[in-house]
N, CA, C and O of each residue as an XYZ file, in Angstrom:
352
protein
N       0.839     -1.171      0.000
C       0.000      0.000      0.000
C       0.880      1.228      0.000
O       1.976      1.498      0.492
N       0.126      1.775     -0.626
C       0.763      3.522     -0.964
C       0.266      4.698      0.013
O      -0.936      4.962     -0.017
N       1.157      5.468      0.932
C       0.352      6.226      1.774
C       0.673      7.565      1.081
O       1.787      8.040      0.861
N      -0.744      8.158      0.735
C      -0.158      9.412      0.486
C       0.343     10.668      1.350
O      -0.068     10.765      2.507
N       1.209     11.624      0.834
C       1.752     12.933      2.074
C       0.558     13.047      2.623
O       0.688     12.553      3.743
N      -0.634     13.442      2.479
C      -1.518     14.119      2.884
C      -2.139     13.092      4.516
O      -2.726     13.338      5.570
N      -1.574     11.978      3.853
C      -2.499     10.816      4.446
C      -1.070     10.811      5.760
O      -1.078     11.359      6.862
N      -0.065     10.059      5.171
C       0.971     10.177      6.259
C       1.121     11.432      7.608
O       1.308     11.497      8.823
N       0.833     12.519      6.114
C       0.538     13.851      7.443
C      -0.272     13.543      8.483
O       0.207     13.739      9.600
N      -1.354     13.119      8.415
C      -2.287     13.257      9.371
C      -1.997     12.086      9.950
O      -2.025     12.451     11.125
N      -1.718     10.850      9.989
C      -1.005      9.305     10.586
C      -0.191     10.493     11.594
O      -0.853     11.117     12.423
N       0.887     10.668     11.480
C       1.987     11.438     11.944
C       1.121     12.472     13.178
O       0.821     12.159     14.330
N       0.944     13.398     12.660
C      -0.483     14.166     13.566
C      -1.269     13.680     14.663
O      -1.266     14.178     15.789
N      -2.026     12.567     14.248
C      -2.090     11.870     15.473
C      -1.552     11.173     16.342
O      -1.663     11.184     17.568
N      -0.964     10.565     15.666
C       0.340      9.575     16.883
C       0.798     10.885     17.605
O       0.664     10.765     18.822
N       1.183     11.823     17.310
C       2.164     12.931     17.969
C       1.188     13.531     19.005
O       1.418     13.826     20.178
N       0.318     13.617     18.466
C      -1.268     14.492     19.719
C      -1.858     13.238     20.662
O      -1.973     13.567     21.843
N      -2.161     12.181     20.427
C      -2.548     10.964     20.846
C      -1.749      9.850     20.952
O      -1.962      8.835     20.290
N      -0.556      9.998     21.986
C       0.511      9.172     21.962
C       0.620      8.051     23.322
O       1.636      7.385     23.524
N      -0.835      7.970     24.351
C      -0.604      7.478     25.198
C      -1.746      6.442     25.045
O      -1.591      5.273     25.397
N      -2.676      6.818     24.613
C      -4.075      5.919     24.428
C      -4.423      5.327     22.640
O      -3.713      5.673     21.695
N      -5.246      4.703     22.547
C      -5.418      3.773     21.080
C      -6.391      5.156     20.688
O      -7.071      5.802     21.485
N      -6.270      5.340     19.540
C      -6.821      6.114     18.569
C      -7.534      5.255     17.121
O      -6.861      4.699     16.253
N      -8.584      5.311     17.147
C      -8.858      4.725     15.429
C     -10.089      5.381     14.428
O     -11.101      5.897     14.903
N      -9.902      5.301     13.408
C     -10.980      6.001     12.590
C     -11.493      5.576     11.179
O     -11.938      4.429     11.164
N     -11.522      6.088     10.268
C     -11.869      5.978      8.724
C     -10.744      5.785      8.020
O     -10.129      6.845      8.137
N     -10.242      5.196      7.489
C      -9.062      5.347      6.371
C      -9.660      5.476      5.061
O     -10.435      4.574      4.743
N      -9.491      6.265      4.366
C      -9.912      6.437      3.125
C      -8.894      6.233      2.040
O      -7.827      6.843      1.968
N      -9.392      5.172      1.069
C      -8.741      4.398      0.089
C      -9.095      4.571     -1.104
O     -10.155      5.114     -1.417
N      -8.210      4.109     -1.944
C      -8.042      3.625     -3.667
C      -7.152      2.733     -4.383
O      -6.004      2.811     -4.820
N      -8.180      1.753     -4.354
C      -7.375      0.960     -5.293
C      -6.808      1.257     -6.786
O      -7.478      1.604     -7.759
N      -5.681      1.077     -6.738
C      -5.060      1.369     -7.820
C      -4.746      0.598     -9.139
O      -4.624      1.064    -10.271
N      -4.623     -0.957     -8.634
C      -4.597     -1.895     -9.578
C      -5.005     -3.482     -8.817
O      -4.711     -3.746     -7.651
N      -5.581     -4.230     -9.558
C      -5.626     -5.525     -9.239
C      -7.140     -5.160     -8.224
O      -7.925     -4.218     -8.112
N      -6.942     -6.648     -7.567
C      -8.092     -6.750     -6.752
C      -7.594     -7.523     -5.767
O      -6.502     -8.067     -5.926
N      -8.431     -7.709     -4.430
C      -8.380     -8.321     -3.199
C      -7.385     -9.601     -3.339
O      -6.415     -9.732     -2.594
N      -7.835    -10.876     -4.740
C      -7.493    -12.081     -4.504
C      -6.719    -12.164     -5.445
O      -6.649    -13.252     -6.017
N      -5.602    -10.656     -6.068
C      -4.575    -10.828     -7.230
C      -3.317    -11.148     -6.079
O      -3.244    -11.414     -4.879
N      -2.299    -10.929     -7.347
C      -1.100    -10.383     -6.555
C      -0.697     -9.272     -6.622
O       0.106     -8.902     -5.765
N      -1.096     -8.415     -7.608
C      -0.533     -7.588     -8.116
C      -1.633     -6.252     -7.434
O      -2.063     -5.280     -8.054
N      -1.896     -6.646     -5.867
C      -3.010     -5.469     -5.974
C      -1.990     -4.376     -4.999
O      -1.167     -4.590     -4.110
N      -2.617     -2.850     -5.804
C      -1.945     -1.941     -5.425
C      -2.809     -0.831     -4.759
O      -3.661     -0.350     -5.506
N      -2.754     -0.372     -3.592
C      -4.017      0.614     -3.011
C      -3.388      1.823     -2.615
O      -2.236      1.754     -2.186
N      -4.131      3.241     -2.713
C      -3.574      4.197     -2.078
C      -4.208      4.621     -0.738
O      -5.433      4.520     -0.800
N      -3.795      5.031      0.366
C      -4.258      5.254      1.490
C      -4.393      6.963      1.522
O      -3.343      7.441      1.952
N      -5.282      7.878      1.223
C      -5.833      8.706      0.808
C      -5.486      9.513      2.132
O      -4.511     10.125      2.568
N      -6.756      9.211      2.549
C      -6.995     10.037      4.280
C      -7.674      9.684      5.513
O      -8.654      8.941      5.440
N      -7.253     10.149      6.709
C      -8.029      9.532      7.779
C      -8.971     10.809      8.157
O      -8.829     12.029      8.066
N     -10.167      9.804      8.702
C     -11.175     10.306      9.260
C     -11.448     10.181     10.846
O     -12.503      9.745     11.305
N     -10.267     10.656     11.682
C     -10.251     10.287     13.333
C     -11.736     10.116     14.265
O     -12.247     11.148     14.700
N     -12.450      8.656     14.567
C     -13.171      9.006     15.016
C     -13.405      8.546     16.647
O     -14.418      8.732     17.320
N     -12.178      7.910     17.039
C     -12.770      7.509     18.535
C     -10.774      8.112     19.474
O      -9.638      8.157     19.002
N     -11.161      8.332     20.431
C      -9.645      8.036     21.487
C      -9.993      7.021     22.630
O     -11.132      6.977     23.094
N      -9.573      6.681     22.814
C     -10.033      5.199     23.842
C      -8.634      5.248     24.706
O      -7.788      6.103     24.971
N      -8.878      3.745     25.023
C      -7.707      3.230     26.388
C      -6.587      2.853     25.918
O      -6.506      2.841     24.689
N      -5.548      2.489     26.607
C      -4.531      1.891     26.015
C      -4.466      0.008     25.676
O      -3.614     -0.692     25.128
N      -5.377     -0.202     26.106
C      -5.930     -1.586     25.281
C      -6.703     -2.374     24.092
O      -6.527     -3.425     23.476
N      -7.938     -1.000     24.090
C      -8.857     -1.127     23.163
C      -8.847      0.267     22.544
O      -8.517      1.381     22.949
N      -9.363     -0.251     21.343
C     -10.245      1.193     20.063
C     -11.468      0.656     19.707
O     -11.445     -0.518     19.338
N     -12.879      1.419     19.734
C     -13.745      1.558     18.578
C     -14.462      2.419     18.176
O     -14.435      3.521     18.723
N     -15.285      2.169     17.136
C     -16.162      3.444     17.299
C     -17.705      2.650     16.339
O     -18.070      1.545     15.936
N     -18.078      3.765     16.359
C     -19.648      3.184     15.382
C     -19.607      4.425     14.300
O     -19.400      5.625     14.479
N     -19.806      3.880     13.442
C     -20.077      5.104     12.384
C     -21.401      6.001     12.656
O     -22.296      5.408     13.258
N     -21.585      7.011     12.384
C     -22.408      7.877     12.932
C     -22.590      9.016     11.747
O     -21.839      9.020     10.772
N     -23.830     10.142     11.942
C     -24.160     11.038     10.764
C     -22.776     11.669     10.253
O     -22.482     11.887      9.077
N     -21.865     11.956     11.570
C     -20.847     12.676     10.849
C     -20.155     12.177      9.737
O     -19.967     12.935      8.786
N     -19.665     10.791      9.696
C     -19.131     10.290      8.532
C     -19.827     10.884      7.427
O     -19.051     11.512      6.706
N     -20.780     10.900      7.121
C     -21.718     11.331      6.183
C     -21.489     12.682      5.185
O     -21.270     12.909      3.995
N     -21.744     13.662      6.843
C     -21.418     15.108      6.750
C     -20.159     15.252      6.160
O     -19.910     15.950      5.177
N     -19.181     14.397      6.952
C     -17.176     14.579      6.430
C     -18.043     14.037      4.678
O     -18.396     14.974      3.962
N     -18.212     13.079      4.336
C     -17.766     12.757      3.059
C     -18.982     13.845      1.796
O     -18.802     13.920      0.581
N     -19.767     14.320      2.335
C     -20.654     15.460      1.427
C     -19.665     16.975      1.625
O     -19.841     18.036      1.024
N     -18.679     16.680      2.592
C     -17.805     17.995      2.317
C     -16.567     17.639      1.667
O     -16.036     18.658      1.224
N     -15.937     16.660      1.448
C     -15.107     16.264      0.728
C     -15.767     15.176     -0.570
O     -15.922     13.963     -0.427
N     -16.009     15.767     -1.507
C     -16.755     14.686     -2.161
C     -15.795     13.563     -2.933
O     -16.003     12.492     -3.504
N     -14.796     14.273     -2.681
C     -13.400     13.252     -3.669
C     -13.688     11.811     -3.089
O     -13.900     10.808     -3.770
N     -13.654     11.893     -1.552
C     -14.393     10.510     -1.188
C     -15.737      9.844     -1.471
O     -16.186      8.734     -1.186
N     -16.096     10.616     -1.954
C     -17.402      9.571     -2.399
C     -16.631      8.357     -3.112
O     -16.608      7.297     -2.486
N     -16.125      8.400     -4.112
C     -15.574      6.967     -4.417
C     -15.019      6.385     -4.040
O     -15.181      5.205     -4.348
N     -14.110      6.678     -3.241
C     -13.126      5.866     -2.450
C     -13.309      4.104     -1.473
O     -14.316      4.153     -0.766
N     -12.930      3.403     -1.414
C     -13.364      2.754     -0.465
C     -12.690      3.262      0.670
O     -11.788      4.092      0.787
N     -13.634      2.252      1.869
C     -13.365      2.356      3.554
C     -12.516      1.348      4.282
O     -12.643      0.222      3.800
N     -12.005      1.393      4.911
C     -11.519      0.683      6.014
C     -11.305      1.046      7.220
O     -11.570      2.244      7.321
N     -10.824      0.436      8.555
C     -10.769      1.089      9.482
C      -8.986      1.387      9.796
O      -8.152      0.723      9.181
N      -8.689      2.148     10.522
C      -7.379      2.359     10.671
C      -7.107      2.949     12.256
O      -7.840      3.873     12.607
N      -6.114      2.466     13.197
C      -6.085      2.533     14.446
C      -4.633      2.729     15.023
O      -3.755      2.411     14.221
N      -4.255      3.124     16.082
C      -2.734      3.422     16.276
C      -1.731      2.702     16.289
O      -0.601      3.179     16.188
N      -1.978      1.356     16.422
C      -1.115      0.403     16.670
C      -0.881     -0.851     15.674
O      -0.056     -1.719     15.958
């Protein structure tokens, strides 16, 4: 996987602000080539969407209206796929 600056920026950002407890959120993706069950699959890791701070054992969260709101203000994500992404 490919992280982009924008995306690393904000990885970086949080670890540095949220460095004692689990953090996890939205990762926003693009596949670039291939698929799930190639070899040749290539994805870009776009941007995070921070949505929970928790303990130092556990992360979660539930998706909620805001996801929504974030992706009708960034519409570049409308296509993108989702995954989740967390500090550790």
């Amino acid at each position: 996987m490919t992280v982009s600056d924008k995306c690393l920026n904000q990885i970086k950002y949080l670890c540095s602000r949220i460095s004692k407890v689990e953090w996890s959120g939205i990762l926003f993706y693009t596949v670039d080539k291939g698929d799930i069950e190639s070899e040749n699959l290539e994805m870009t890791a776009e941007f995070v969407y921070p949505m929970s701070k928790d303990t130092t054992a556990a992360t979660g969260f539930e998706y909620n209206e805001d996801v929504m709101q974030f992706m009708m203000q960034h519409p570049e994500c409308m296509n993108m796929r989702q995954g989740m992404i967390h500090s550790h």
